[in-house]
C-alpha positions as CSV (number, residue, x, y, z in Angstrom):
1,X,-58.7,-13.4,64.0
2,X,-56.1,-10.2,64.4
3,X,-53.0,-11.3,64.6
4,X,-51.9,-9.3,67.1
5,X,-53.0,-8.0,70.9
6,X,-55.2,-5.2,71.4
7,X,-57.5,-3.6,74.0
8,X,-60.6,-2.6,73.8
9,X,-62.8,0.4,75.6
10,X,-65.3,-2.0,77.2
11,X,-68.3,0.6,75.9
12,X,-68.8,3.3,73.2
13,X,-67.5,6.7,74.2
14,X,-69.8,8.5,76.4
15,X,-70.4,12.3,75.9
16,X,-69.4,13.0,79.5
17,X,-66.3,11.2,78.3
18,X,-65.8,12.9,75.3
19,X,-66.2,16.4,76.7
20,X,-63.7,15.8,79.6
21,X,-61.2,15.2,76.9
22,X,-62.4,17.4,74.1
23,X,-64.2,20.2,76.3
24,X,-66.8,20.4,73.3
25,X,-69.5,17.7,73.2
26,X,-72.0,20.1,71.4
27,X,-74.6,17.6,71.4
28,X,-74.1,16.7,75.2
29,X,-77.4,15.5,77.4
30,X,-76.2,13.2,79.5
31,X,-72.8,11.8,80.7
32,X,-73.9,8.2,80.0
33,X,-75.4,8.4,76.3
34,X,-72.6,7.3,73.8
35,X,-71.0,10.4,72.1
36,X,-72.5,10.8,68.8
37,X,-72.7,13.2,65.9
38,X,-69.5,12.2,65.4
39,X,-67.1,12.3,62.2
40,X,-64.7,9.6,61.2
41,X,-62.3,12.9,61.6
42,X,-63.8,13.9,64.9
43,X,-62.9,10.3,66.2
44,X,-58.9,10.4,65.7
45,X,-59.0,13.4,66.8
46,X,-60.3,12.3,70.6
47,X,-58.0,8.9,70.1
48,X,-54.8,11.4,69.8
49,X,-55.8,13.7,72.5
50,X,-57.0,11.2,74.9
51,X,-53.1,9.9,74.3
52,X,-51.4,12.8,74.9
53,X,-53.2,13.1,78.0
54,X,-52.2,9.7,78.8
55,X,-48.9,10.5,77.8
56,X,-48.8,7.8,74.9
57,X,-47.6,8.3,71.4
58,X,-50.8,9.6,69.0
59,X,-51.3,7.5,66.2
60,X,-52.1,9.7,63.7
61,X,-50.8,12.7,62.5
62,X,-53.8,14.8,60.7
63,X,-53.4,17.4,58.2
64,X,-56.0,19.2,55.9
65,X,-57.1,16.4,53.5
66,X,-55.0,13.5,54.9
67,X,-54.3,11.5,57.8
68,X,-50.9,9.5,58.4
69,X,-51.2,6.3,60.3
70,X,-48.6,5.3,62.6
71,X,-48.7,1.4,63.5
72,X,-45.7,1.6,65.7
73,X,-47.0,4.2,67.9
74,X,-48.8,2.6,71.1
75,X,-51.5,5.5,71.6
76,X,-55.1,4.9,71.3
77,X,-57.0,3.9,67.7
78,X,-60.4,3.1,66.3
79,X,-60.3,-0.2,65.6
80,X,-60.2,-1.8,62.0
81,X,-63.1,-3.8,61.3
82,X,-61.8,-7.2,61.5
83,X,-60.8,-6.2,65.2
84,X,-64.1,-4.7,65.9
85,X,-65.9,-8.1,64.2
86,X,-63.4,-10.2,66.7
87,X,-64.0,-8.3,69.4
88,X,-68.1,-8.2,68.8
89,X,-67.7,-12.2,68.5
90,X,-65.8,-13.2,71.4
91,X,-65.2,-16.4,70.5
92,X,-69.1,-17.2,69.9
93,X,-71.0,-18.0,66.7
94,X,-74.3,-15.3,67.6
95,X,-75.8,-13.3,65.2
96,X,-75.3,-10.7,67.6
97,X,-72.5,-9.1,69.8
98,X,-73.2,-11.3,73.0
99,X,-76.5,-13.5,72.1
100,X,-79.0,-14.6,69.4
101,X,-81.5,-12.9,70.8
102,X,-81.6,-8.9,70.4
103,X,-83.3,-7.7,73.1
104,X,-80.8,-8.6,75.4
105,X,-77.7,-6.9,74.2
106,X,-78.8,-4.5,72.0
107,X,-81.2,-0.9,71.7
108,X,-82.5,-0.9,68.1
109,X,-85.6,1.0,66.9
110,X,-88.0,-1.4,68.1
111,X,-87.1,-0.9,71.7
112,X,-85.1,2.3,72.0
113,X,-87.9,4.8,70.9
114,X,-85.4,5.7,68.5
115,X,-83.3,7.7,71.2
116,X,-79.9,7.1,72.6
117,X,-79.6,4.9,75.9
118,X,-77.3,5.0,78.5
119,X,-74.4,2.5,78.1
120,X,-74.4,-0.7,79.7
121,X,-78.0,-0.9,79.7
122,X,-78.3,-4.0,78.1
123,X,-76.2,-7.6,78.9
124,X,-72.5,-7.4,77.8
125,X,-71.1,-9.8,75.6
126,X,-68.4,-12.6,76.8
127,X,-65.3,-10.4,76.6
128,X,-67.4,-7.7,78.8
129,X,-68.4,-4.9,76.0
130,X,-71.0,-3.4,76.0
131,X,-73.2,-2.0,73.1
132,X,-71.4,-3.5,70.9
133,X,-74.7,-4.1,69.0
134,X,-76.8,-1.0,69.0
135,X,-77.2,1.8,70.3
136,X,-74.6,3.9,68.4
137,X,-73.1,2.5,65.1
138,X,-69.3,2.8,66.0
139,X,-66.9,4.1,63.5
140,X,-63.8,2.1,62.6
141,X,-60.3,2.4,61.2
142,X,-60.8,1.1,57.6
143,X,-60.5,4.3,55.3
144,X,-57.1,3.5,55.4
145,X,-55.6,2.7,52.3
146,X,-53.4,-0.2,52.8
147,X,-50.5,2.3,52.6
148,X,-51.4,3.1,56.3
149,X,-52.2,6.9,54.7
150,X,-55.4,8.8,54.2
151,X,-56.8,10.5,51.4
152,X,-60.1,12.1,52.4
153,X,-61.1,12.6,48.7
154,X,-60.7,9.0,47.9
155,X,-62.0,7.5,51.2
156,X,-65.2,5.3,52.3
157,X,-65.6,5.0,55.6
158,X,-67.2,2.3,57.6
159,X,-69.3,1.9,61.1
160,X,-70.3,-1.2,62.2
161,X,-72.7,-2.2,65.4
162,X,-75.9,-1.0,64.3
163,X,-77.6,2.1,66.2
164,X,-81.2,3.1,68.6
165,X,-82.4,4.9,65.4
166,X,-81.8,1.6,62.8
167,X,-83.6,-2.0,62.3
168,X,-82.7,-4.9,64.0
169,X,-81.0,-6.0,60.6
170,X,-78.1,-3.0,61.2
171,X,-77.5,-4.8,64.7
172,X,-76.0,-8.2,63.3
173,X,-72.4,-8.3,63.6
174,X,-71.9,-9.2,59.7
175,X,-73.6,-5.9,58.7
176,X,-71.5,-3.0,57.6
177,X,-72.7,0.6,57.4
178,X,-70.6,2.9,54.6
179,X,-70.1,6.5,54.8
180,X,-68.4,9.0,53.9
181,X,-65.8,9.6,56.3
182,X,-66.8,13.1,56.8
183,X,-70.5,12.8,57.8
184,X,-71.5,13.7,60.9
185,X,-75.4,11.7,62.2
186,X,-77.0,11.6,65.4
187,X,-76.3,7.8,64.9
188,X,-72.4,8.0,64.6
189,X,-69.7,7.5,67.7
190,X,-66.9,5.2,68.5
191,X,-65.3,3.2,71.0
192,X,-61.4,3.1,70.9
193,X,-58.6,0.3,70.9
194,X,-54.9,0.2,71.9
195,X,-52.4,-2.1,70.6
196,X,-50.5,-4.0,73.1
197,X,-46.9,-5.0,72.3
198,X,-45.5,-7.8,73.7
């Protein structure tokens, strides 16, 4: 359990969001199919812009081949995993975000035709997000060393969630997906996560 408040975008980010704030969703067909292709890069990137336009302090400060990680600032973040595994719980004991049963809450390759869905098709879990199984495996915070920097030559990133192009064993909220932090796959996006200070 964090030990800390947070908020959480209640789905993935949409490619009509993502090109509202980026003004270059390359891979855009539809304003309600999670933004994907997608690098671990790509993702701080929209977190800091979609602050600025906010008018919130960016939590990152990116440079060629590292990233600094500002935990004071109170812009938006990807979430670190044990957020993203609270948050996917919400307070129950399923197997998946929301239910035991995935084909309520979750597109997965046995139902999606291995193609993107449009968010909030399925049930959302008891804290109200959506996808958080399937659909699009979301990338979160954790190639952070515990320095709070980054050193993209040492670095393993992580997505969690499962995706519509992966078995219904990527879905499971235990399961954890590493990559390089780099990579870019029509199966990678993000939701994002602010840290509220009380």
């Amino acid at each position: 359990t964090p030990n800390h408040y947070f908020i959480m975008c209640e789905i993935p980010v949409t490619q009509g969001m993502y090109d509202i704030i980026m003004k270059d969703m390359v891979n855009k067909t539809s304003p309600n199919l999670p933004a994907n292709h997608l690098n671990w890069i790509d993702c701080l990137k929209f977190c800091n812009q979609l602050s600025s336009v906010l008018g919130l302090e960016k939590v990152y400060t990116i440079h060629s081949s590292s990233v600094e990680y500002n935990k004071e600032a109170n812009g938006y973040r990807l979430p670190f995993e044990s957020e993203w595994i609270w948050a996917a719980k919400a307070n129950n004991n399923y197997v998946y975000s929301g239910s035991n049963d995935i084909s309520k809450v979750a597109w997965y390759k046995d139902n999606s035709r291995e193609k993107l869905q449009a968010v909030r098709g399925k049930d959302p879990n008891a804290f109200g997000l959506y996808d958080m199984s399937g659909n699009i495996l979301e990338w979160c915070a954790d190639s952070f060393a515990s320095s709070g920097n980054f050193n993209s030559k040492k670095a393993k990133g992580l997505l969690k969630g499962g995706s519509a192009f992966d078995l219904d064993s990527y879905a499971l909220i235990k399961t954890r997906v590493n990559a390089n932090p780099g990579t870019k796959l029509n199966r990678y996006g993000f939701r994002f996560v602010r840290s509220i200070i009380i």
